[in-house]
N, C-alpha and C positions, 0 to 999 in steps of 0.2 A: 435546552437550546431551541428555539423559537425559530420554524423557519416558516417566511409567507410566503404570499404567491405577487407580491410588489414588485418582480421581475419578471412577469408573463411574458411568454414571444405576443408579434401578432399574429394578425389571422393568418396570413400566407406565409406565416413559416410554422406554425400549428399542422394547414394543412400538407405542409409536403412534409414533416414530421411523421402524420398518422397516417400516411401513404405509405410511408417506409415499412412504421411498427406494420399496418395490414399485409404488407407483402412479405414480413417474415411471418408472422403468424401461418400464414395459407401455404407459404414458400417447408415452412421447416415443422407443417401440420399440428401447431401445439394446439392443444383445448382453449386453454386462454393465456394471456400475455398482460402484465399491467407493467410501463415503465412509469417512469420521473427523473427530467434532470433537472438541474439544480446550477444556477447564475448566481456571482455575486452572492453567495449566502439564503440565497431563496430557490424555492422549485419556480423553474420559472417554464416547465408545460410536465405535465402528466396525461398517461390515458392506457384504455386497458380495450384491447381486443379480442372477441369469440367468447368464449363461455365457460363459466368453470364446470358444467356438467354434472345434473344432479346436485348440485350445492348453490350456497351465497355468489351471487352475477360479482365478476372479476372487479378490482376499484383496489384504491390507496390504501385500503383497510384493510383488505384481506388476504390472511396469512397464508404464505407458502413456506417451503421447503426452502432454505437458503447453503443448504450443503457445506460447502469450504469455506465460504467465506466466515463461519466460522471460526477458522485458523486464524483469522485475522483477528477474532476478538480475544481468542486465546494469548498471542501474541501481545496486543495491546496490555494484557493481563501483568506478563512477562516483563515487561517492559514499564508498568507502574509498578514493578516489585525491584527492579535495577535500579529505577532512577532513587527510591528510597533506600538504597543500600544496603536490601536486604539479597539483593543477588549479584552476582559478577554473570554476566554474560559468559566469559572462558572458561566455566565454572565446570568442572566433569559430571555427568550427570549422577553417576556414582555416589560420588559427595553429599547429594544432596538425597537420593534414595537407595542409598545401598548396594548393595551386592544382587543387581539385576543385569540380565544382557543388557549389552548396549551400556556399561557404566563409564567405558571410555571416552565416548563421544562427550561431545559441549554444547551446552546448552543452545549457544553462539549457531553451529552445526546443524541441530535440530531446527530452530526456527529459518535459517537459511536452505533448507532439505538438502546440504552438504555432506552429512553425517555418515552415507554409504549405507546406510540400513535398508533392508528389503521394505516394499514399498505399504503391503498389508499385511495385517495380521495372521498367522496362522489361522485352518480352523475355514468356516462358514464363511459364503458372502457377507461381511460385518456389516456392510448396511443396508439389508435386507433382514437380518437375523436379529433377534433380542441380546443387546449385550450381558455382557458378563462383569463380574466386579475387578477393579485394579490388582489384587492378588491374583484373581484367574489370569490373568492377560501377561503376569510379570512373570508367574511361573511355566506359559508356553512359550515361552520365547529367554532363549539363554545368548542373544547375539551373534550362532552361529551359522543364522543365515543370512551373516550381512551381503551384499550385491556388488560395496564397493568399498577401496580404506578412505574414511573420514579425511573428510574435507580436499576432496580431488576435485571432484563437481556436482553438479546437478543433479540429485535423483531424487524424485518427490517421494516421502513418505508421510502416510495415515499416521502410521505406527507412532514414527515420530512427535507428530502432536499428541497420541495419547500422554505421551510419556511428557511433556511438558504441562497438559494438564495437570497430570499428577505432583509435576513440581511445582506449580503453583500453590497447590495445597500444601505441602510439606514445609515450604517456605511460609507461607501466610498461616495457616492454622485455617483455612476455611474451604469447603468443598468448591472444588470449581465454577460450578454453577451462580453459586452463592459470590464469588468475588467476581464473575462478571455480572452479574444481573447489579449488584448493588455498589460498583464502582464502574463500573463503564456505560450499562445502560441508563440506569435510573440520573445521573447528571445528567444525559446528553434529553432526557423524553422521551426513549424507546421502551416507550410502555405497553407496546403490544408486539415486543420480541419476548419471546421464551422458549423454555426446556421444549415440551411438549406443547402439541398444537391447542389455541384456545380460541372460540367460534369468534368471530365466521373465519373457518380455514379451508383451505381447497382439497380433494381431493389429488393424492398424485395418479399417472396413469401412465402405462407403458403404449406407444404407440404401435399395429401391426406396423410394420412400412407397406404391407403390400393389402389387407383387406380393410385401413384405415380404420378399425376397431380399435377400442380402449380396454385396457386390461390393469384393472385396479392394484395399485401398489401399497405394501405395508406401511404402517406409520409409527416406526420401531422406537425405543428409546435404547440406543447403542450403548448403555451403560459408561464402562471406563474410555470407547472410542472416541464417546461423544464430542471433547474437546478437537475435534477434526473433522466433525460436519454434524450434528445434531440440530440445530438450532431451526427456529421457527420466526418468518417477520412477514411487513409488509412493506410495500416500495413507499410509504409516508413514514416509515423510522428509517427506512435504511436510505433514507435522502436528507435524514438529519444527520445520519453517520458518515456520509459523505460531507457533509460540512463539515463536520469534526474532520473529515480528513485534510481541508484544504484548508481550516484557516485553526485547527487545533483545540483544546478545550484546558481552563485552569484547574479543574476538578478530575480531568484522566488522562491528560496527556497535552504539552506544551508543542507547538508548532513544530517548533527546531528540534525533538526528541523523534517526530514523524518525518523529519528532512533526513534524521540522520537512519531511520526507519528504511529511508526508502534509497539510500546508496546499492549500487548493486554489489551482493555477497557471493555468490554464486552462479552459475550458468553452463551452457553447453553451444559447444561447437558449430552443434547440428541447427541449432537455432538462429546462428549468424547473426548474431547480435540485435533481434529481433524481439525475445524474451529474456529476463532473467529475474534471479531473487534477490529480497531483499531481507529484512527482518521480519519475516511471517506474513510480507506484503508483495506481491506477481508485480513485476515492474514489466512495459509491454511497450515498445515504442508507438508512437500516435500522437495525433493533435499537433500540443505546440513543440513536441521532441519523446515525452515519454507521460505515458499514464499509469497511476497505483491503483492499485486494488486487489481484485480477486473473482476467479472465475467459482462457480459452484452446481455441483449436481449430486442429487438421492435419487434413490428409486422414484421414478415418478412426475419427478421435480428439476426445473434447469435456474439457474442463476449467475447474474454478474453484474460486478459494482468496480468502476473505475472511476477517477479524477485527474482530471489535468490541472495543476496546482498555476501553470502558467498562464492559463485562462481564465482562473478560476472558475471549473465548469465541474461539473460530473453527471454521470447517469447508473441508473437504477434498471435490470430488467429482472422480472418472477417469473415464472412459466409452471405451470403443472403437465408438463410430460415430455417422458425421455424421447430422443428422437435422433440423438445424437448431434445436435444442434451444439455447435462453439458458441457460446455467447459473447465475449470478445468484442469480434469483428459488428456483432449488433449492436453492441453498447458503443463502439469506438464509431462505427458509420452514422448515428442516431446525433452524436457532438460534432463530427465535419459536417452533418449538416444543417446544425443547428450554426456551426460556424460560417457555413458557408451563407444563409438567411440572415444570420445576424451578428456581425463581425465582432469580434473580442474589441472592446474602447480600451486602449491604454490609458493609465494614469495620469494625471494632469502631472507634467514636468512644474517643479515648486523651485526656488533659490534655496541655497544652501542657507538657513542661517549665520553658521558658524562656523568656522574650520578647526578644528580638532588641532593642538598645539604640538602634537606629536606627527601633525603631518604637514605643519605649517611651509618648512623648505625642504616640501619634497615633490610640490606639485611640478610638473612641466614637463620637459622631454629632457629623457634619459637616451644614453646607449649604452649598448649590450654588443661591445666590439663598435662592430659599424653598424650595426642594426638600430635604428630609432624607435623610442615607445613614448608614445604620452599617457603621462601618469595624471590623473585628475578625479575627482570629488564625483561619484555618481549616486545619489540616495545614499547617502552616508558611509559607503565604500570606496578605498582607496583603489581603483580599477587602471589596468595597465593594457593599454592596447599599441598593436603593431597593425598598420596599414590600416586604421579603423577597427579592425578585429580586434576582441578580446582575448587576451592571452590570460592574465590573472586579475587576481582581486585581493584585496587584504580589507580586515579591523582592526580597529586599535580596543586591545581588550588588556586591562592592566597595566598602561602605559605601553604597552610591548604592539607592534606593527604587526599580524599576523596573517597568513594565510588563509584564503577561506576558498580559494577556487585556482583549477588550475598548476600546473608542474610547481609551485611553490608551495601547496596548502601545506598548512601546518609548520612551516619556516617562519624564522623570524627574521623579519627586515629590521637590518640596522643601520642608521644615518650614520656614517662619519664623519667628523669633522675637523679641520685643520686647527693649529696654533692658536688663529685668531678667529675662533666659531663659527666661523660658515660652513657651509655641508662642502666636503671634498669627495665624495662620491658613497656613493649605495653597495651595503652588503648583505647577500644573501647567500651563506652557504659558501664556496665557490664563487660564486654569480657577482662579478661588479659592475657597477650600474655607474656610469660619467656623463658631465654632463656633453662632450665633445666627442666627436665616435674615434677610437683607436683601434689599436689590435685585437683579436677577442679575447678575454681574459681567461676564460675558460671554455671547456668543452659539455654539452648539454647530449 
């Protein structure tokens, strides 16, 4: 996947860009910092601040630490083994590896960190320490310190991804590593992501907070962990993986597989609707309503990669040193203000060619009681709004009117029609839709 730089900002929003990236740098003490966002399918500014220290000077090239966001390609992994049939999502983890803790939980569970499973592994700081092989890992752990019962809510676990690593293998016949490097990376041109670090890579460092010294971090390979933060890149792959995420790939994963990726599964209270998960993907509100991706941190190393699919934007940041810095808020503040320098262009509005014969006498205004909607053609969606607002939306997929958005998804609209063939009014469910306002028909 080929991304240029044919969507460069200009200069004055370059500069308040790298005004921002210098003031987290110095703000949150890391050694060096490289981002990249990415417009329309291209990086359209990149740049890297401070120094890698002792190593190759910071730049698009040079590999960091990308921690969790890992999960995500693990995940993706997952999710090109469903769509081919060879896994059910609801699928017990059991089922597929045996008589291991945790074989209650769903696959489903797991990649939403629903599952209630304690959140690390038994045993040593796992991502500081040398791992250990998939047998070691499945016989410390017999599921009885799970945290919470499966699928209540939100609680992030490591653990959990190893354990889906492992089902990737089980399911495909191929070591984890090996089914993302040659089905996920290799399509997309993340040819300098890998296992273990390959030059030029950065050193990670732990920062003091108070004598502003650096204290060099291990560069472990976490063994069975590793499908939950191992991996190694640069902000020039991981801003083609951001494309992948916003406009999809025919070779690892279909647009509409990453929409339904990113429905929210799970969440918590305390976050006030602020955060939540998706299938293996941090869903985060921002921008034009909600950003995907993932936040990441190793020993040494900070990371984070979101996109907002409505703007078609994303950004990329690497860092080599803990600092306790949320990345987040600097990846989401770097696109408002790229937004705010240089406005999202909406899509040139085009004419409908055609109308679709299954929604021929359905366009106009309906009601719902006495409530009015107009129902009309928008980009190939049969869209129902009240007061100008959007309430639903529908496709016509196999003849059938279908839900795609909205207290309707997944219903099927059906035309009624009198005697003598003309529409006598709209059914969904309950819900009758006329074209004159009456009594309400039903209760919502």
């Amino acid at each position: 996947m080929p991304v240029t730089e044919q969507a460069a900002v200009v200069e004055s929003t370059a500069r308040a860009l790298l005004a921002r990236l210098a003031a987290v740098q110095r703000a949150a003490r890391l050694p060096s910092v490289s981002v990249a966002l990415v417009r329309d399918g291209a990086v359209c500014w990149s740049a890297s601040r401070g120094e890698a220290t002792g190593g190759p000077p910071a730049g698009p090239d040079l590999q960091y630490r990308i921690g969790s966001i890992t999960k995500t390609l693990t995940a993706v992994r997952v999710l090109q083994l469903a769509g081919a049939g060879a896994l059910d999502l609801d699928t017990r983890v059991g089922d597929v590896l045996g008589d291991i803790g945790y074989a209650d939980r769903t696959v489903r569970s797991l990649l939403s960190h629903s599952s209630g499973m304690q959140s690390e592994p038994v045993g040593s700081w796992w991502e500081r320490s040398p791992g250990g092989s998939w047998e070691e890992l499945a016989a410390a752990h017999d599921g009885s310190l799970a945290v919470l019962p499966g699928e209540r809510r939100f609680h992030y676990s490591n653990l959990g991804f190893a354990l889906l690593g492992r089902v990737t293998e089980v399911v495909s016949g191929e070591p984890w590593w090996s089914g993302v490097r040659e089905r996920v990376l290799a399509p997309l041109g993340m040819d300098r992501t890998s296992y273990l670090p390959e030059p030029p890579a950065a050193q990670g460092f732990s920062v003091d907070p108070y004598a502003a010294t650096l204290h060099p971090e291990p560069a472990t390979d976490t063994g069975a962990m590793a499908p939950a933060g191992q991996v190694w890149s640069t902000t020039a792959d991981l801003a083609r993986y951001a494309v992948f995420l916003l406009e999809g790939h025919p070779d690892v994963l279909p647009l509409e597989v990453l929409l339904t990726a990113s429905h929210p599964q799970s969440g918590d209270r305390h976050d006030e609707l602020t955060w939540a998960q998706g299938l293996g993907f941090a869903l985060a509100r921002g921008g034009s309503g909600m950003l995907v991706g993932h936040t990441g941190s190793m020993p040494g190393f900070l990371a984070g990669l979101f996109v907002d699919r409505g703007r078609g934007t994303g950004g990329v940041l690497l860092a080599n040193g803990t600092t306790g810095t949320d990345t987040l808020p600097v990846v989401r503040g770097l696109l408002e203000r790229l937004e705010e320098h240089e406005p999202t262009i909406p899509a040139p509005w085009r004419p409908q060619q055609a109308v679709p014969p299954e929604l021929a006498d359905v366009l106009g205004v309906w009601h719902w009681g006495n409530t009015p909607l107009v129902f009309a053609l928008e980009e190939g969606l049969l869209v129902a709004r009240e007061g100008g607002e959007q309430d639903y939306s529908f496709a016509v997929r196999d003849g059938r009117i279908v839900g795609v958005s909205g207290y309707h998804t997944g219903e099927t609209l059906h035309v009624r029609r009198g005697d003598d063939g003309s529409v006598s009014h709209l059914e969904i469910a309950t819900f009758v839709y006329t074209r004159s306002p009456g009594p309400h028909p039903s209760g919502r």
